[in-house]
C-alpha positions as CSV (number, residue, x, y, z in Angstrom):
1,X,-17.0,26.6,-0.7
2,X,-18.4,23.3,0.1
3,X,-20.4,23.1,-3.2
4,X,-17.1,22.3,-4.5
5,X,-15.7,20.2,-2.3
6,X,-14.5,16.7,-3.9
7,X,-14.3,13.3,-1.9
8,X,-11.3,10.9,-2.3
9,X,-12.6,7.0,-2.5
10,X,-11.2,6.7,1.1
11,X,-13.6,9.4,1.9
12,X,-16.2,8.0,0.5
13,X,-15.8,4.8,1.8
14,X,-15.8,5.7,5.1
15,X,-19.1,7.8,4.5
16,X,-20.7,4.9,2.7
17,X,-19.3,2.6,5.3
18,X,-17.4,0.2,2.4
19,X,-14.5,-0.8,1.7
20,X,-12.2,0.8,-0.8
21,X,-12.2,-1.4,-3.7
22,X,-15.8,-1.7,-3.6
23,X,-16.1,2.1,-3.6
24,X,-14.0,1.5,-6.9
25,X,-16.4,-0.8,-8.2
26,X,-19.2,1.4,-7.8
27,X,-17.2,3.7,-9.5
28,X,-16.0,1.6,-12.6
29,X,-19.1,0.6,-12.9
30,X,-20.8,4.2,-13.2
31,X,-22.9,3.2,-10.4
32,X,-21.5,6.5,-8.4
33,X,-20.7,9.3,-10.8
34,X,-16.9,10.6,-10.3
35,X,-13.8,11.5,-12.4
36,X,-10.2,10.8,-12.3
37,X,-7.1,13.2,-11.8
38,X,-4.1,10.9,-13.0
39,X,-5.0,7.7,-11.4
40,X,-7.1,9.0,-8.4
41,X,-10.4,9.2,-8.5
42,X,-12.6,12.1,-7.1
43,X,-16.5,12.5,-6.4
44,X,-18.2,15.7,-6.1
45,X,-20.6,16.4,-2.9
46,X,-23.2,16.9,-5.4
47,X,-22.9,13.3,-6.8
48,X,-23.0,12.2,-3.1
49,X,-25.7,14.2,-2.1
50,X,-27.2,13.0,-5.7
51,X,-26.8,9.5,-4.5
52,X,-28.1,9.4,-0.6
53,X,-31.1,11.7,-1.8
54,X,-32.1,8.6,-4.3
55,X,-31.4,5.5,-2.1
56,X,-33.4,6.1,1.5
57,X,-31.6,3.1,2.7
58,X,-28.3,2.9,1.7
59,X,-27.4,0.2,4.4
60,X,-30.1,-2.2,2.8
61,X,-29.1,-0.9,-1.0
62,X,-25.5,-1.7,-0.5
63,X,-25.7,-5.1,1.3
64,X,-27.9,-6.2,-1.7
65,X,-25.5,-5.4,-4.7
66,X,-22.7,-7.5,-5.8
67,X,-20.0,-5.6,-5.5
């Protein structure tokens, strides 16, 4: 079911078009919402879609953080 489908942060940075430790920090940071298994983290396609349905221009958004 893709309701439950989870994203690794390579995953996600590939979607989000960032690099991996970034895609960390945003993590750490609780900017994106996931959770860790052991040491890996995971993000549910709700928190993505959660995320792009709230920033209409993610290119611009990103490029203006610190990360």
């Amino acid at each position: 079911m893709d309701k439950d489908r989870v994203y690794t942060v390579k995953e996600l940075s590939e979607m989000l078009k960032l690099r991996e430790p970034q895609v960390r920090n945003l993590l750490n940071r609780g900017v994106i919402k996931g959770f860790k298994i052991g040491r890996y983290w995971r993000v549910a396609k709700e928190e993505i879609d959660r995320l792009m349905s709230g920033v209409q221009n993610w290119t611009d958004w990103h490029e203006k953080e610190e990360l």
